[in-house]
C-alpha positions in Angstrom: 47.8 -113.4 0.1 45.1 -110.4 -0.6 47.5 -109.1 -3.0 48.2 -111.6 -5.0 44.5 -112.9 -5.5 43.9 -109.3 -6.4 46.4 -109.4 -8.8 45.6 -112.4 -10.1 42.0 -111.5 -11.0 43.2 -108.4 -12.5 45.6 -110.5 -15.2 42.2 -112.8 -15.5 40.1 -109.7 -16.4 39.7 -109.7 -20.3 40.6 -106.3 -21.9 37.5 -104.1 -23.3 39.1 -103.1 -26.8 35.5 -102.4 -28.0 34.7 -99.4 -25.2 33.9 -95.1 -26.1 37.8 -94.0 -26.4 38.8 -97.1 -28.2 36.2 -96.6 -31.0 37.1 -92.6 -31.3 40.9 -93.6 -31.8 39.9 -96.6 -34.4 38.0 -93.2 -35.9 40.9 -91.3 -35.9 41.3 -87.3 -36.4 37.8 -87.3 -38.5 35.8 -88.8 -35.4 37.4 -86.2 -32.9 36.8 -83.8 -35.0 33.0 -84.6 -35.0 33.0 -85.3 -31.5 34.4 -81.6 -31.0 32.0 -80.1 -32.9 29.4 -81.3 -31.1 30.7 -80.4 -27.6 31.4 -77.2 -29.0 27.6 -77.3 -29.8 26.4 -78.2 -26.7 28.0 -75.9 -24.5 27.0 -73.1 -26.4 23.4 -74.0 -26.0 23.8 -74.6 -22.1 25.6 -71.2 -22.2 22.7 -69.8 -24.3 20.3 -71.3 -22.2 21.4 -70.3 -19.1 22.4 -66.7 -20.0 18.9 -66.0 -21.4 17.1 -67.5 -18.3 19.0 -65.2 -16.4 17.4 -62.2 -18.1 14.5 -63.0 -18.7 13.8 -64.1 -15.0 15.0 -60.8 -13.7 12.5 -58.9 -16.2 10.2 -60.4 -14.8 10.9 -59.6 -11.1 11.4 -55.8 -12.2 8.0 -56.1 -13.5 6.6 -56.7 -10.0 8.3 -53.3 -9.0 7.0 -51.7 -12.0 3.4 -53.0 -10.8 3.7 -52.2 -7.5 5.8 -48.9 -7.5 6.3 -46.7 -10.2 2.8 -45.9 -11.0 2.5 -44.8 -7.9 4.9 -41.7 -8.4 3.3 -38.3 -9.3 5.0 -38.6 -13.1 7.0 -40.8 -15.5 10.4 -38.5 -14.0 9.9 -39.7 -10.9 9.2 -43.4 -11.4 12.0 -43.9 -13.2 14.4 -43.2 -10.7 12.6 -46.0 -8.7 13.8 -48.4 -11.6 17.0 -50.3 -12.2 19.3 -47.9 -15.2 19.9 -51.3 -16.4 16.5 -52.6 -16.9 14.3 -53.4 -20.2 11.5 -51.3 -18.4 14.1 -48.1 -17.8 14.7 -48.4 -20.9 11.2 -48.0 -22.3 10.3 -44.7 -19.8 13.6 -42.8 -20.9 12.9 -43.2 -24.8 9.3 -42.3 -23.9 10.4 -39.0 -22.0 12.9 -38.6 -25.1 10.0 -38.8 -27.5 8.2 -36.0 -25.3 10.8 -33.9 -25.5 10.8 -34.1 -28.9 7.1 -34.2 -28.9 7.0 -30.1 -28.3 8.9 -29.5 -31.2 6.6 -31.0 -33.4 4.0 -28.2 -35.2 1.5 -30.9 -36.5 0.0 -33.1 -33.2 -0.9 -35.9 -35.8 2.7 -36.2 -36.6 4.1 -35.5 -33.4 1.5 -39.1 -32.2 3.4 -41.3 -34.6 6.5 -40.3 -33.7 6.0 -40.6 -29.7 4.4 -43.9 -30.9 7.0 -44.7 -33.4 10.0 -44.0 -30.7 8.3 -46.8 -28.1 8.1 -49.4 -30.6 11.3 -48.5 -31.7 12.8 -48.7 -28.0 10.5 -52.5 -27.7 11.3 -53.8 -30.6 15.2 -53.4 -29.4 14.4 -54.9 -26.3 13.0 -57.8 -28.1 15.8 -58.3 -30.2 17.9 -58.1 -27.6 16.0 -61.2 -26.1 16.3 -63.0 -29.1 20.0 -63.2 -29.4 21.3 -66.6 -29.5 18.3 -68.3 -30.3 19.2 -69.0 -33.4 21.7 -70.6 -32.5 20.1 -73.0 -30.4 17.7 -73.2 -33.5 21.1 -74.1 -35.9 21.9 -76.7 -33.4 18.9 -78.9 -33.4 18.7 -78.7 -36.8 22.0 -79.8 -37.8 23.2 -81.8 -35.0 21.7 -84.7 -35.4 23.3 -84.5 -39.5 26.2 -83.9 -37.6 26.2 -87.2 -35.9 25.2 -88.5 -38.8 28.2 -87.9 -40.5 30.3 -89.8 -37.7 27.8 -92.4 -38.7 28.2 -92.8 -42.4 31.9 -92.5 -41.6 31.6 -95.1 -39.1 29.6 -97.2 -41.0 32.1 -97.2 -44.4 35.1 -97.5 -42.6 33.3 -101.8 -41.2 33.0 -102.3 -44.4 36.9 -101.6 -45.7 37.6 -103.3 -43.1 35.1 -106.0 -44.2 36.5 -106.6 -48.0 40.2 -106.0 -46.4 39.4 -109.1 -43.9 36.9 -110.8 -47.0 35.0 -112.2 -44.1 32.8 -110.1 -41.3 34.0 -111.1 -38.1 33.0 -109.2 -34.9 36.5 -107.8 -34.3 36.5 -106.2 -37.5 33.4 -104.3 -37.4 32.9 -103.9 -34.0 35.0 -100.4 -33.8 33.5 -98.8 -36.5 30.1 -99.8 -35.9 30.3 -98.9 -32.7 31.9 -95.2 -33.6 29.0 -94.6 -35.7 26.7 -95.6 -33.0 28.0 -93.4 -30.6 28.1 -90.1 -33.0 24.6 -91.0 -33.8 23.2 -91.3 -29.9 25.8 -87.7 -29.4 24.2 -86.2 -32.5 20.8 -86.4 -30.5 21.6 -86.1 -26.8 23.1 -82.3 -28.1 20.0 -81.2 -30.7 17.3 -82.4 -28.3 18.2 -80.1 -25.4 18.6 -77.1 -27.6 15.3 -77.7 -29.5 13.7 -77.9 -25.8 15.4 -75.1 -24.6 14.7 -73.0 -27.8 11.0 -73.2 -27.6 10.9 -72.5 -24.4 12.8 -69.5 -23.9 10.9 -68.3 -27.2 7.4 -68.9 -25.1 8.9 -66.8 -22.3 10.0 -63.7 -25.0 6.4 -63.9 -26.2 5.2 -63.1 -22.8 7.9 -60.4 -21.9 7.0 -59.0 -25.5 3.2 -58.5 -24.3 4.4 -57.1 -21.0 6.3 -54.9 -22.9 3.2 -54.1 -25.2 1.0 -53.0 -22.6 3.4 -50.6 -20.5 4.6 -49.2 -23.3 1.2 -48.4 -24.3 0.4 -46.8 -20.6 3.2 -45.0 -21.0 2.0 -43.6 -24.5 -1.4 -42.9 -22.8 0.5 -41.2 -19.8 2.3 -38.7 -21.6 -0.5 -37.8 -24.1 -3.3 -37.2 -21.2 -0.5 -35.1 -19.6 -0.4 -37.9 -16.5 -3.8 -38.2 -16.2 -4.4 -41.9 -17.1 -2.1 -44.6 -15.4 -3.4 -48.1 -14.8 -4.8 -49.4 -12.3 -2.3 -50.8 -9.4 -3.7 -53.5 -7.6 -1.4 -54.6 -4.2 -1.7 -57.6 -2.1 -3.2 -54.9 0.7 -5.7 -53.8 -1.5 -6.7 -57.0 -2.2 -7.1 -58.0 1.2 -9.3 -55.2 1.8 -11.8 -55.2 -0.7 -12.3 -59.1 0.4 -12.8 -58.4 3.7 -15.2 -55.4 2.7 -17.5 -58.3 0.5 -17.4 -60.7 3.4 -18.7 -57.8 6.0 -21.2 -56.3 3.5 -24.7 -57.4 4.8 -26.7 -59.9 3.0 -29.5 -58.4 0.7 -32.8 -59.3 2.4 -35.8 -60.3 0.0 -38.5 -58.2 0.0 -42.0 -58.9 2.6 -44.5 -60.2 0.9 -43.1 -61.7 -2.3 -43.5 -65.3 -3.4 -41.8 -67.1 -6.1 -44.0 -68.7 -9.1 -43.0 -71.9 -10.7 -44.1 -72.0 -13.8 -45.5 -76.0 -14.9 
């Protein structure tokens, strides 16, 4: 008895003819290929996206050990075996010791500056570029994804009205596919260029900060090799820290001295 009430509601059920697959088949091989595109689109970005997070996050946590533990070697040789081979800041101490080495050939010391300095920002500007790949892709994709789905929409929108002068009246069943195609390219269009517009400034905002990291050690290691290892920064630890607070808190008070009064002036 279950059964055939079940069954029965099931023939009683009227048919959606107006739904997402039905509208992309009234579309035809034009609105596929439009929806393609833009899957194509937004995978890349999500691949883009999550690639470069990736990197940029674990530059960051090899800056911590750079902080913390490769100042703290006698020279630039020896920190950088405390450093991954693979990382950005590696990177920057071998073209640095390169550059020295190269450094002692030089006869004029004025020359022999700019090119130390010249081979750093050589080896951070290809650190940086590096960085930036694939952003403009994300950058391509919320500029012209939203045309894209716009596209779907004009087509959309032109094939209602054939059908409108083919029917010469505009009843719902005849513009309901295609206005509903174009509708749907048009909300796609957005739903991919948003998320790549977000992503794009934000993992730009995250380069800008690596790219001052990368300034300022590349700069230490500039003034490292030209005082002969003489000047490092300073390397402030969590221990350290600690200490110098407790050393304020125990510090006696400063007493006034006997026989002073304070004057208010009226």
């Amino acid at each position: 008895m279950l059964i055939e009430l079940l069954a029965a509601a099931g023939e009683a059920a009227p048919q959606n003819s107006f739904g997402f697959l039905e509208a992309m088949e009234q579309g035809g091989v034009i609105a596929w290929s439009i929806f393609g595109v833009l899957v194509i689109m937004s995978v890349g970005s999500f691949y883009i996206l999550i690639t470069k997070l990736l990197e940029q996050r674990k530059i960051f946590s090899e800056y911590k050990n750079v902080r913390g533990q490769f100042w703290r070697a006698g020279t630039l040789r020896e920190g950088a075996t405390k450093l991954d081979k693979n990382s950005a800041w590696r990177q920057l101490v071998d073209d640095g010791l390169a550059a020295e080495d190269a450094h002692s050939k030089m006869t004029d010391s004025l020359e022999a500056h700019d090119w130390l300095h010249g081979s750093l920002a050589r080896s951070e500007a290809s650190i940086n570029s590096k960085l930036a790949g694939g952003l403009p892709f994300l950058a391509t994709v919320g500029a012209t994804a939203p045309f894209v789905g716009l596209l779907g929409t004009v087509i959309g929108i032109y094939r209602a009205l054939i059908n409108i002068g083919i029917a010469g009246s505009a009843s719902i069943d005849k513009v309901a596919g295609p206005v509903g195609e174009a509708l749907i390219m048009t909300a796609i269009g957005l739903l991919v260029a948003v998320p790549a517009v977000l992503a794009y400034n934000w993992l730009q905002s995250r380069n800008k900060r690596i790219a001052e990291l990368l300034s300022g050690f590349s700069t230490d290691i500039l003034a490292n090799i030209n005082s002969k290892g003489a000047v490092k920064p300073a390397v402030l630890t969590k221990t350290s820290t600690q200490q110098a607070g407790k050393a304020a808190a125990t510090a006696p008070a400063t007493k006034p001295v006997a026989g002073t009064t304070t004057t208010t002036k009226r």
